[in-house]
MIVOVO-809060 format. One record per residue: x, y, z of N, C-alpha, C in turn; chain. Coordinates in nm, 2 decimals. Each point is the difference from the previous one (the first is absolute). Layout:
BEGIN
NODE:X:Y:Z:X:Y:Z:X:Y:Z:A
...
END
This chain:
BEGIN
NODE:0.08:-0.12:0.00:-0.08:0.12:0.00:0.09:0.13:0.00:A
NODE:0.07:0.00:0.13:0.13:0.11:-0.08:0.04:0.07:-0.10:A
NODE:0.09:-0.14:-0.05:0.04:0.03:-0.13:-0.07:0.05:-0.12:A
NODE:-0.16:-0.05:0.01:-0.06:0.03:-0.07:-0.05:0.14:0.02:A
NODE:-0.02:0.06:0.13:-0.01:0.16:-0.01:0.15:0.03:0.00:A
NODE:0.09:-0.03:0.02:0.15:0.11:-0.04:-0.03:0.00:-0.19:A
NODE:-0.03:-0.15:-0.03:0.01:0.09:-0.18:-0.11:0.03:-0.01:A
NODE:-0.10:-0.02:0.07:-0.10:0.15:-0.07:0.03:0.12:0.06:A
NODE:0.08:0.04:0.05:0.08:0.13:0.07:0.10:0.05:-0.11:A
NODE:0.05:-0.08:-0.01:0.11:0.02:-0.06:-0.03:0.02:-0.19:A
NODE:-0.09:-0.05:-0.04:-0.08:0.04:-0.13:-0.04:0.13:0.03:A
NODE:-0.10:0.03:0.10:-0.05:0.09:0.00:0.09:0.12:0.03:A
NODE:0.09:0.02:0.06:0.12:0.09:-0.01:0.07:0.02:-0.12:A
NODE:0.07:-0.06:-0.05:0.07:-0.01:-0.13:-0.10:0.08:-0.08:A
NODE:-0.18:-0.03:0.00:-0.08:0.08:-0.12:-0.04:0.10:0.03:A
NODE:0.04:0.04:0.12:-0.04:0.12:0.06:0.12:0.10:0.02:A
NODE:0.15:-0.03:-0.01:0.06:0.02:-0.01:0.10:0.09:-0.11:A
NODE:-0.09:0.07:-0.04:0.11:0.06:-0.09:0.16:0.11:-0.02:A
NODE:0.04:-0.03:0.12:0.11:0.04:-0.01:0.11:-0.14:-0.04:A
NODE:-0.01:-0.11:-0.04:0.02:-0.11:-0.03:0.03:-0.01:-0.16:A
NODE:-0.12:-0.01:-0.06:-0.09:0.01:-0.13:0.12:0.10:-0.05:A
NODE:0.08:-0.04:-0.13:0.06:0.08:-0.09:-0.09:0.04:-0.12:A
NODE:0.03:0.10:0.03:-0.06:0.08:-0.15:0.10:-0.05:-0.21:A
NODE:-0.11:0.00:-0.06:0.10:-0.08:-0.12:0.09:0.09:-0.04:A
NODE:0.03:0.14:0.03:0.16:0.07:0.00:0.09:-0.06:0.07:A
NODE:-0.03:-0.06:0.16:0.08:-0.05:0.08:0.01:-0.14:0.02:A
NODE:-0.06:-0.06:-0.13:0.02:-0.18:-0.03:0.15:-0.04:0.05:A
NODE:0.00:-0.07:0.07:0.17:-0.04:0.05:-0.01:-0.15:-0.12:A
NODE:0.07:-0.02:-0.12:0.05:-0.05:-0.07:0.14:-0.09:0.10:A
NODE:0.00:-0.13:-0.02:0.14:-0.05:0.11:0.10:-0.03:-0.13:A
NODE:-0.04:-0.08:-0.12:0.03:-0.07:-0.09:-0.05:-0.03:-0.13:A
NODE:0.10:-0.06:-0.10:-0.08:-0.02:-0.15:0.07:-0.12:-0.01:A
NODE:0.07:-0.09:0.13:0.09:-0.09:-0.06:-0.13:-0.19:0.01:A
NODE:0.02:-0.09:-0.07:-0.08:-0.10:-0.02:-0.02:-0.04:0.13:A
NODE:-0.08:-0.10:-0.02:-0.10:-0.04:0.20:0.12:-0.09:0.01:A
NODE:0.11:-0.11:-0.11:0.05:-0.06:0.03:0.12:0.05:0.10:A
NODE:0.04:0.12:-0.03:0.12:0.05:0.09:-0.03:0.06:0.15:A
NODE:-0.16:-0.02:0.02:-0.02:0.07:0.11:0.03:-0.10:0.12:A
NODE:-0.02:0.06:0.13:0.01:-0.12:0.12:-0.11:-0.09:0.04:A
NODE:0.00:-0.08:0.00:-0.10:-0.10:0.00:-0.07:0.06:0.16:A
NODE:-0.14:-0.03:-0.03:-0.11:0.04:0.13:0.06:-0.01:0.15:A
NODE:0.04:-0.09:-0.01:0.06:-0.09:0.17:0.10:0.06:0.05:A
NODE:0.12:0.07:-0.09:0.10:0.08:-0.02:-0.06:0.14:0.05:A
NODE:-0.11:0.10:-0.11:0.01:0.14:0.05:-0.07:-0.02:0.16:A
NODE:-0.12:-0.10:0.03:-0.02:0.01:0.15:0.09:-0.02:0.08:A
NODE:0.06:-0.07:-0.02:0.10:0.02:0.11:0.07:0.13:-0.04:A
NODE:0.07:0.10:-0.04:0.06:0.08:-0.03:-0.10:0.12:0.10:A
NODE:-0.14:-0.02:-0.08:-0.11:0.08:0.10:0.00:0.02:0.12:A
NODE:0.05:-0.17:0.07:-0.02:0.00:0.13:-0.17:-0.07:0.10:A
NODE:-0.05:-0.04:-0.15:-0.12:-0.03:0.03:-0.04:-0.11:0.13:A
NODE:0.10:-0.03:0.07:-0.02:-0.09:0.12:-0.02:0.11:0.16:A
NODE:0.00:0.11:-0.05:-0.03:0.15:0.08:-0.09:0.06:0.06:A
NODE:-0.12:-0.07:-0.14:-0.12:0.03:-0.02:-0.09:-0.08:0.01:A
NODE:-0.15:0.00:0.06:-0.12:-0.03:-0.01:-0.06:-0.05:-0.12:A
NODE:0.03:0.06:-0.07:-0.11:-0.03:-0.12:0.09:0.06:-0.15:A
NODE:0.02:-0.04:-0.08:0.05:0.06:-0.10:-0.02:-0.03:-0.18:A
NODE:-0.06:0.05:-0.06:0.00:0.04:-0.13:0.11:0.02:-0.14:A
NODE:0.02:-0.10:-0.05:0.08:0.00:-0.08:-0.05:0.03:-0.16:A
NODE:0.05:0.11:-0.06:-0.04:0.02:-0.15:0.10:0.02:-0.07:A
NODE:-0.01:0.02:-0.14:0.07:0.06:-0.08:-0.08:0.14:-0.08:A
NODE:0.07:0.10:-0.01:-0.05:0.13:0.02:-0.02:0.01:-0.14:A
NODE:-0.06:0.10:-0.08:-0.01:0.04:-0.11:0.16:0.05:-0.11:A
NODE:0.08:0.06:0.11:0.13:0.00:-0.02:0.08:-0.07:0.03:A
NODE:-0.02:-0.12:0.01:0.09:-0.11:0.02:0.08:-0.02:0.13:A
NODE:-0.07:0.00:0.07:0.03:0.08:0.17:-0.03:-0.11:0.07:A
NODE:0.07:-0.09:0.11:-0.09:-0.05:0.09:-0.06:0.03:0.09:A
NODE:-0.10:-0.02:0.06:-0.07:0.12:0.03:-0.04:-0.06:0.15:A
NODE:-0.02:0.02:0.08:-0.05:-0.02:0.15:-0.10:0.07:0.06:A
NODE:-0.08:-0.11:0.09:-0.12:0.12:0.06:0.06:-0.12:0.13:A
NODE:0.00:0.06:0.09:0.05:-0.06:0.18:-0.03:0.07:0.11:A
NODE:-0.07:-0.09:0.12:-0.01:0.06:0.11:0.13:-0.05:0.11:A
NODE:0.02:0.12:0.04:0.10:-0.05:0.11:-0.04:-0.04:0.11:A
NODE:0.07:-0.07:0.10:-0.06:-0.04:0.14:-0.10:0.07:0.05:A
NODE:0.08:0.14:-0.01:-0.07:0.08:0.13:-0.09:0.08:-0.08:A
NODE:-0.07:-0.02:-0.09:-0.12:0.08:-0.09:0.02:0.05:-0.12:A
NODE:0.13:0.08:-0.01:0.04:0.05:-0.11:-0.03:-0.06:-0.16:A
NODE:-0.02:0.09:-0.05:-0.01:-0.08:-0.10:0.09:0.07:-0.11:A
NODE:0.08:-0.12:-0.13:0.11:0.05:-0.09:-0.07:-0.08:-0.16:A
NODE:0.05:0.12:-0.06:0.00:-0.01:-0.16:0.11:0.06:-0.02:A
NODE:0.11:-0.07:-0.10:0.13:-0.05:-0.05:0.00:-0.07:-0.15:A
NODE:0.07:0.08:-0.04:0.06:-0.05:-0.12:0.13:-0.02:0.00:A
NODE:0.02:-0.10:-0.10:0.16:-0.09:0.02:0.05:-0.05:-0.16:A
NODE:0.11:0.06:-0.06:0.03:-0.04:-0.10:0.00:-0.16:-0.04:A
NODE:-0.04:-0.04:-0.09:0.02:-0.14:-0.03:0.10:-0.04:0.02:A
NODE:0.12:0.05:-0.10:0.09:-0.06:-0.02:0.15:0.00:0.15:A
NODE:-0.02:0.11:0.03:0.09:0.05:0.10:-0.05:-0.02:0.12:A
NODE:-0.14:0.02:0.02:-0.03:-0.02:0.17:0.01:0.14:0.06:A
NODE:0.06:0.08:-0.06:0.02:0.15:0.03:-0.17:0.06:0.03:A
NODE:-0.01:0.06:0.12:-0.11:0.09:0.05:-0.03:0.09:-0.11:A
NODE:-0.11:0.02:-0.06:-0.03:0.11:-0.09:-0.13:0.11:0.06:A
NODE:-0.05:-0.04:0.10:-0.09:0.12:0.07:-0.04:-0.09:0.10:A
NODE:0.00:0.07:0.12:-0.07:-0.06:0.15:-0.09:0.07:0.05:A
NODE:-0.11:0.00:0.01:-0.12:0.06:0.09:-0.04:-0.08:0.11:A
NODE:0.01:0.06:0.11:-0.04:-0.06:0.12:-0.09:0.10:0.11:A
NODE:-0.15:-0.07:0.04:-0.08:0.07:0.05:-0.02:-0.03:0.15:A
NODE:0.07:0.06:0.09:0.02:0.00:0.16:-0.17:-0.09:0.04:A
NODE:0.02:-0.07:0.04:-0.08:-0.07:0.10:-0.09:0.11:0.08:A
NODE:0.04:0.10:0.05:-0.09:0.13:0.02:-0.08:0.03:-0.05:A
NODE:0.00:0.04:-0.13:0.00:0.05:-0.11:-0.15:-0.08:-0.07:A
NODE:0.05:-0.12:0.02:-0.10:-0.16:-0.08:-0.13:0.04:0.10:A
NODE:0.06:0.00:0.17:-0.11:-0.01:0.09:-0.13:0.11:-0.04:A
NODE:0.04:0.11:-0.07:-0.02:0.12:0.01:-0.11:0.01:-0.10:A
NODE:0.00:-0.10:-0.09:-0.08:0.03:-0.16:-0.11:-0.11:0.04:A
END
């Protein structure tokens, strides 16, 4: 039951969220290189850290981005993008557990 209200918390923030939400000027583009060179799934979560987190969301972004939606222990909630091929951080948004309580 939890889990199930943290991701409807956590939906419901992210769409209500628009300081998150890039505008298509500010598309973060990671890559143009083939899916074969990228890091295999098992690989970027671990890089994420995803054993940190509650609940977590794995995509691939319109810009070739891996893309994360994660709640932390203590409420917080993160959206993260991560280059495919490098694992390199390409934007971190993270919403204080305060903050979550508050909306």
């Amino acid at each position: 039951m939890k889990s199930a209200m943290t991701y409807c918390c956590l939906i419901a923030l992210l769409a209500a969220a628009p300081v998150s939400a890039s505008s298509p000027a500010e598309k973060l583009v990671c890559t143009s290189a083939s899916r074969a060179s990228w890091m295999p799934e098992k690989k970027i979560r671990e890089v994420f850290g995803e054993q940190n987190f509650t609940l977590t969301k794995l995509k691939v972004s319109g810009g070739n981005c891996y893309e994360f939606y994660a709640i932390e222990r203590d409420g917080s909630v993160v959206e993260a993008y991560y280059h495919p091929v490098t694992g390199a951080v390409k934007r971190y948004h993270r919403v204080p557990a305060a903050e979550v309580a508050r909306r």
